[in-house]
C-alpha positions as CSV (number, residue, x, y, z in Angstrom):
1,X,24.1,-21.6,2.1
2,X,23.7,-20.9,-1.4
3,X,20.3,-19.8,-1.2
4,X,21.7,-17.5,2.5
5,X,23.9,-15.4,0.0
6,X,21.4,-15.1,-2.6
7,X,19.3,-13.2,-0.3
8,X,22.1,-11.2,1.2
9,X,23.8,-10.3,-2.3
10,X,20.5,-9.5,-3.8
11,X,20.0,-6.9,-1.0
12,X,23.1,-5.1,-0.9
13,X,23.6,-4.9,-4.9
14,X,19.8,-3.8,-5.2
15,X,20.9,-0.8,-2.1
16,X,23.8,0.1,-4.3
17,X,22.2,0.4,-7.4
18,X,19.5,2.1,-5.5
19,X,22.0,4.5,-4.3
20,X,23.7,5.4,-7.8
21,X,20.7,5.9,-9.4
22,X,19.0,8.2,-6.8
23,X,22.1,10.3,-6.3
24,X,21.2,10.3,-2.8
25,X,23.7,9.5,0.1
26,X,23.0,9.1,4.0
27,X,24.7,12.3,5.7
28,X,24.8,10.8,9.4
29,X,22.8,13.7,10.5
30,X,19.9,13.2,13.4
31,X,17.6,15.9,12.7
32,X,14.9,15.6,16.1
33,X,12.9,17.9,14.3
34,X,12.1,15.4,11.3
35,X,11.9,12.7,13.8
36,X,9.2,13.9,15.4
37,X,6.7,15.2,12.4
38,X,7.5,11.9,10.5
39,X,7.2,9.6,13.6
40,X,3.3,9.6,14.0
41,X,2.4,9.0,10.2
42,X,5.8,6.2,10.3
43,X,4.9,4.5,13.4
44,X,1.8,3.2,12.0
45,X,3.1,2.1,9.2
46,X,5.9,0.6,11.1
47,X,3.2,-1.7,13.5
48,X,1.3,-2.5,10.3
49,X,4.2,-3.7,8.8
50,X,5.3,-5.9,11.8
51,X,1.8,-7.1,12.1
52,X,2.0,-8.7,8.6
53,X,5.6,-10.1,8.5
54,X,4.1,-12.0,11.9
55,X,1.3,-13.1,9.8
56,X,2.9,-14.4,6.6
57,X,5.5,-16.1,8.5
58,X,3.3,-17.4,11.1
59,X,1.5,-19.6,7.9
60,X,5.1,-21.7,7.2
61,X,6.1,-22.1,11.1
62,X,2.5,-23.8,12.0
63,X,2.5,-26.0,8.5
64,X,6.2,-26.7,8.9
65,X,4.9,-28.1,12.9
66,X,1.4,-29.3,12.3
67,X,1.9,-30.9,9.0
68,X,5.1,-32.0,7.1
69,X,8.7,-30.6,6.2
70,X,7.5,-31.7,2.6
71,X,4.2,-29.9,3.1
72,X,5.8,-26.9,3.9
73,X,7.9,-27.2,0.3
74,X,4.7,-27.4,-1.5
75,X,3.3,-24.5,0.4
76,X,6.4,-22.5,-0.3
77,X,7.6,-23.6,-3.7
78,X,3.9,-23.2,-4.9
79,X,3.4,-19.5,-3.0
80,X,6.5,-18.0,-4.9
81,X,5.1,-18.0,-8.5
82,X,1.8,-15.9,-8.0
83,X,3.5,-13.6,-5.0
84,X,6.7,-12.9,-7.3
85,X,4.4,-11.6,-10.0
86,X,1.9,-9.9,-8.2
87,X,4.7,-7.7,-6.3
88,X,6.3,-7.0,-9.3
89,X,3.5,-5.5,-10.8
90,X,2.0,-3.5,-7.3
91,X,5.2,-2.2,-6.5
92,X,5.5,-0.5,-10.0
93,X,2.0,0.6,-10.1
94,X,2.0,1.8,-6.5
95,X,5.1,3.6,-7.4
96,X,3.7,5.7,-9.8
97,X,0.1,6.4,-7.9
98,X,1.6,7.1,-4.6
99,X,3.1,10.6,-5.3
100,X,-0.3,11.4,-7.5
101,X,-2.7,10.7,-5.1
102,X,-0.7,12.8,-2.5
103,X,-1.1,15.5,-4.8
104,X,-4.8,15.6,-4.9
105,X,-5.5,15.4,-1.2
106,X,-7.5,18.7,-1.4
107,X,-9.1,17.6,-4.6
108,X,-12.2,15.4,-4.3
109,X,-13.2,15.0,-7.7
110,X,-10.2,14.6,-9.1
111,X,-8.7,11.7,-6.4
112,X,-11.9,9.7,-7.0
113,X,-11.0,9.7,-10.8
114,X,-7.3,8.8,-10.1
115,X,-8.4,6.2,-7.0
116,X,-10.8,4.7,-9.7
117,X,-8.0,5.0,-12.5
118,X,-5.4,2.9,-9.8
119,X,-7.8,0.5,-9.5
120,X,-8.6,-0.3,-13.1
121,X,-4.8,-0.4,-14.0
122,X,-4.2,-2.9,-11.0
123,X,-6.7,-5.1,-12.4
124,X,-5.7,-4.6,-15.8
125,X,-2.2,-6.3,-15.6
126,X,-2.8,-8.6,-12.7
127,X,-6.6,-10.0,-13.4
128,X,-5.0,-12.0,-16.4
129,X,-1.8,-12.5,-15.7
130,X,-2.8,-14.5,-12.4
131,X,-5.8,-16.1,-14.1
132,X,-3.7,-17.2,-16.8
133,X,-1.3,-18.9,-14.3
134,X,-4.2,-20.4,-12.4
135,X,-5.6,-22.4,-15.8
136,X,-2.0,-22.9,-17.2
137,X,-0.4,-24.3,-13.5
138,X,-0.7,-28.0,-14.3
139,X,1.1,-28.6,-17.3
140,X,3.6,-25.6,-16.4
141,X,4.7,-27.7,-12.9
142,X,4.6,-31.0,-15.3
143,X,6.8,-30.0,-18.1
144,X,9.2,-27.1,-15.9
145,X,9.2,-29.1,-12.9
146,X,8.1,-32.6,-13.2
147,X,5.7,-34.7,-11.7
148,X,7.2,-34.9,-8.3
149,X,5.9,-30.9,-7.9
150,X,2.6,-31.5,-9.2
151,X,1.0,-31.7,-5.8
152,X,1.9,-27.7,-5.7
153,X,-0.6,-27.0,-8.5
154,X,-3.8,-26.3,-6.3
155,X,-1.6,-24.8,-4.0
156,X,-0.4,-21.7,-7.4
157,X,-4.4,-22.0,-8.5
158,X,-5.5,-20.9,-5.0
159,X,-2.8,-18.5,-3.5
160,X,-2.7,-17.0,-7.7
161,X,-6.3,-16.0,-6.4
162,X,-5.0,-15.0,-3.2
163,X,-2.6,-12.5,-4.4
164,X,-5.2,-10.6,-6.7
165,X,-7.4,-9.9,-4.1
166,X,-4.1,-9.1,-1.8
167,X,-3.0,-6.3,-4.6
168,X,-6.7,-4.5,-4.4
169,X,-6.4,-4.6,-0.7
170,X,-3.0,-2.8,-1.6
171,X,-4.7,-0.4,-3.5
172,X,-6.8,0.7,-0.7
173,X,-4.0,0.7,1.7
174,X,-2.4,3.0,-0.6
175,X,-5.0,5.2,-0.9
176,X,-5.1,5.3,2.8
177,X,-1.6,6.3,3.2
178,X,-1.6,8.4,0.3
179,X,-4.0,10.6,2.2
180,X,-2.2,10.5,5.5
181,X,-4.4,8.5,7.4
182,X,-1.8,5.7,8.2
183,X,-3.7,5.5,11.5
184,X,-6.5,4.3,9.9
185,X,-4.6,1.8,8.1
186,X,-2.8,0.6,11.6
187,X,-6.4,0.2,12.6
188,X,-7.7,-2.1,9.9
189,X,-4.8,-4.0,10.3
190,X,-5.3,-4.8,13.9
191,X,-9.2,-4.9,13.4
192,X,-8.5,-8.1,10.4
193,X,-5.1,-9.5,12.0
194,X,-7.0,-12.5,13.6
195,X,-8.9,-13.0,10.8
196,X,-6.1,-15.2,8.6
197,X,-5.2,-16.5,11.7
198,X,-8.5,-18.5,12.7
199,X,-9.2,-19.5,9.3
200,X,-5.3,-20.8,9.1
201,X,-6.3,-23.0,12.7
202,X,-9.6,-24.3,10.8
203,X,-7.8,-25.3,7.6
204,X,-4.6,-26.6,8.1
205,X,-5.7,-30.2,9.3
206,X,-7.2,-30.6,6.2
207,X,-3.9,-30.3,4.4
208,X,-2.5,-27.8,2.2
209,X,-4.2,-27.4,-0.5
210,X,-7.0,-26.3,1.9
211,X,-4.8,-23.8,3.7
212,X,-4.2,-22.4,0.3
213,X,-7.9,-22.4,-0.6
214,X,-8.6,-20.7,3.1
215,X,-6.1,-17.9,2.2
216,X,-8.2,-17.0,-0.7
217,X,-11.3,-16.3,1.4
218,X,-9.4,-14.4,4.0
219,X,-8.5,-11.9,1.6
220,X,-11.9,-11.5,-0.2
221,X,-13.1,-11.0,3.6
222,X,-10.1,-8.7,3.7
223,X,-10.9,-6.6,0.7
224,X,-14.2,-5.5,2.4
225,X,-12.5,-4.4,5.5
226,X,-9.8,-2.6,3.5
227,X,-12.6,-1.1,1.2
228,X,-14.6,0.4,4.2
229,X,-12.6,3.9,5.2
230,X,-11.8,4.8,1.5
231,X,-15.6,4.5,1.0
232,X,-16.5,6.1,4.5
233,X,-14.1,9.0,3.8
234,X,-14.2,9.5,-0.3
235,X,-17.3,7.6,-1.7
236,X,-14.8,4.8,-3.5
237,X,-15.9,1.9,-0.8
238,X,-16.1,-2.1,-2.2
239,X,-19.3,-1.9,-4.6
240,X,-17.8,0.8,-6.5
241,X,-14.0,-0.3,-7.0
242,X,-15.9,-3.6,-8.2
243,X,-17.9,-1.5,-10.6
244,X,-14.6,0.4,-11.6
245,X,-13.5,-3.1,-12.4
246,X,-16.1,-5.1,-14.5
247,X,-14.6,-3.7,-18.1
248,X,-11.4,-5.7,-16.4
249,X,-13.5,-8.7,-15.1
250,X,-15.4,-9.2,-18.2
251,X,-12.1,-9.4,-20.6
252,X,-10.4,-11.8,-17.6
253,X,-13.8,-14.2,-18.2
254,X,-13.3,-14.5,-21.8
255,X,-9.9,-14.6,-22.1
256,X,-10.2,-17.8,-19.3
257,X,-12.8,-19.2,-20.9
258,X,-10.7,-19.2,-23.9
259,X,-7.8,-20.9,-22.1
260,X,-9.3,-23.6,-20.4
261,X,-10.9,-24.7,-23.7
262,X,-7.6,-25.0,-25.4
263,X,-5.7,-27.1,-22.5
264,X,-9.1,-29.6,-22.5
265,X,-8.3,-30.0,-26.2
266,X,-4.4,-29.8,-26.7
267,X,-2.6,-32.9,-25.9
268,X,1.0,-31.8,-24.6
269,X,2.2,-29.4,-22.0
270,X,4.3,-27.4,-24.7
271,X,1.3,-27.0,-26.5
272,X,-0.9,-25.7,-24.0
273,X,1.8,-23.4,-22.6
274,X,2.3,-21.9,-25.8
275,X,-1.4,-21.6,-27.5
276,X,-2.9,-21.5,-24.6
277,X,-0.6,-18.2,-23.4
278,X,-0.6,-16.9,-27.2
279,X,-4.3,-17.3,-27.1
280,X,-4.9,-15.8,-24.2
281,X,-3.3,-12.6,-24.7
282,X,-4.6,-12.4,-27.7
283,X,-8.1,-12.6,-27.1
284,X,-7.6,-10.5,-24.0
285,X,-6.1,-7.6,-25.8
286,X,-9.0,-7.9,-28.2
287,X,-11.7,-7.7,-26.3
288,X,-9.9,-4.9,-24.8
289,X,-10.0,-2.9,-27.6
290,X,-13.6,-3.8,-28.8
291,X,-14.5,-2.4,-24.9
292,X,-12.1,0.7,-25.7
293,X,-11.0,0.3,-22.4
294,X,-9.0,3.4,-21.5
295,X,-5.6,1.8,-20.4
296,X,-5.3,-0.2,-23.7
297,X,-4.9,3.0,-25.4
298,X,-2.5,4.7,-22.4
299,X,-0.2,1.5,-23.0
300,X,-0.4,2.7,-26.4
301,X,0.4,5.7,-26.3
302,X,3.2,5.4,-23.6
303,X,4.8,2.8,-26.5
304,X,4.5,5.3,-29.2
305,X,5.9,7.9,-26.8
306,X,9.3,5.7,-25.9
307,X,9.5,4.9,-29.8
308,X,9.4,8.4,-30.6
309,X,12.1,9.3,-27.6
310,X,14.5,6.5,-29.0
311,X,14.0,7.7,-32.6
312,X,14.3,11.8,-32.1
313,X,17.7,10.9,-30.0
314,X,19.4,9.3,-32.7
315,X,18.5,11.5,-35.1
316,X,20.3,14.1,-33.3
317,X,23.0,12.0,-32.4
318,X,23.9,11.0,-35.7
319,X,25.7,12.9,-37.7
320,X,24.7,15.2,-41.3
């Protein structure tokens, strides 16, 4: 029950503050009008959506039935980690490019530019981050969670994986929608919805760990299928939102190389955790800057610009 009014007081505190910080209220007011020039780009989005709820939940009802309750713990404790930090980041960066692409629809040049520029920022935050968790899973379960979770860490490694390909398939779906074309998303959707679902019925008698594992391939599949229209329609197709990434990919390889080498030679979990995450940041933002890749320097500059915001305002609130 505890865990039943989590969910429900999370949702209705996160709608209020929603509310007081839009300054927007419901007025009650059916307008048939809106109804009907919204309902053919919502509708899509409504089936996708309802598509993919079936999915994910479809993965804990057949490993909760096929396999164990305790399997199903694993599979859910060990999904959380890499899917609460992969949303984070995709819903602030989707955020922020949704409106911008929508403002370039009529602008080819530029929207390629920005679609690359999405993708690069995506990969930017999330490449590490969930590579990082990946190579620092097993003595983060051991030391946060003991031993009796360790059976979980293949289960992060894999679905850490997972959820990086999952945010570049966002990317294109965003693009997609950004453009209008929620009927081409809808379609995707239905043409890949079997997809996870076959390779869910091959894997899961081979145990968890290899349901995990077969996620990870469904979404690499996935990110082909996603990648097709946006190349069809604007030239940015799979090949070249992998070139956009390889500046990303590069830094990711070293910075994991890095890693690894320090949990083979640090004995301790604190240890590792701590150099091993240091290190990895560090080396990460290094060879960031000796590639001069462009968002080091927006981060940058979007520091310096808050700085500068926090200093003018309380030099003119305070007094002379």
């Amino acid at each position: 029950w505890a865990l039943v009014f989590q969910s429900i007081s999370s949702a209705l505190i996160r709608t209020l503050t929603l509310f007081y910080f839009s300054k927007w209220m419901p007025r009650f007011v059916f307008s048939m009008a809106s109804f009907k020039q919204l309902f053919g780009f919502s509708s899509k989005l409504l089936g996708t959506g309802l598509i993919q709820t079936i999915q994910n939940n479809l993965y804990s009802i057949l490993i909760g039935k096929m396999l164990s309750v305790k399997d199903l713990g694993y599979y859910t404790n060990g999904r959380q980690y890499p899917e609460t930090l992969s949303t984070i980041i995709s819903q602030v960066v989707t955020g922020v490019a949704f409106p911008v692409l929508a403002s370039l629809q009529n602008e080819r040049e530029r929207m390629l530019a920005a679609c690359g520029r999405l993708m690069r920022v995506t990969g930017f935050f999330l490449m590490p981050m969930l590579t990082m968790l990946a190579l620092l899973a097993a003595p983060a379960v051991h030391f946060f969670l003991t031993d009796k979770w360790m059976p979980i860490v293949r289960v992060i490694q894999w679905l850490c994986f997972a959820r990086m390909m999952a945010a570049f398939n966002g990317v294109n779906v965003n693009i997609l929608t950004a453009f209008g074309r929620s009927d081409l998303f809808f379609k995707v959707e239905v043409s890949k919805s079997l997809l996870p679902i076959i390779i869910l019925l091959i894997t899961i008698s081979y145990g968890v760990e290899a349901v995990a594992a077969g996620m990870f391939f469904s979404t690499v599949i996935a990110f082909f299928i996603y990648s097709y229209y946006p190349g069809k329609l604007f030239g940015f197709g799979a090949i070249r939102q992998i070139k956009e990434m390889m500046t990303v990919i590069y830094a990711t390889l070293l910075m994991a190389a890095c890693v690894y080498g320090i949990t083979l030679i640090l004995p301790g979990d604190f240890l590792k955790l701590l150099i091993g995450g240091t290190a990895g940041i560090g080396v990460y933002l290094a060879v960031a800057y000796l590639m001069k890749m462009q968002e080091l320097y927006d981060i940058k500059e979007m520091i310096q610009t808050i700085f500068l915001k926090k200093l003018i305002n309380k030099n003119t609130e305070s007094p002379v």
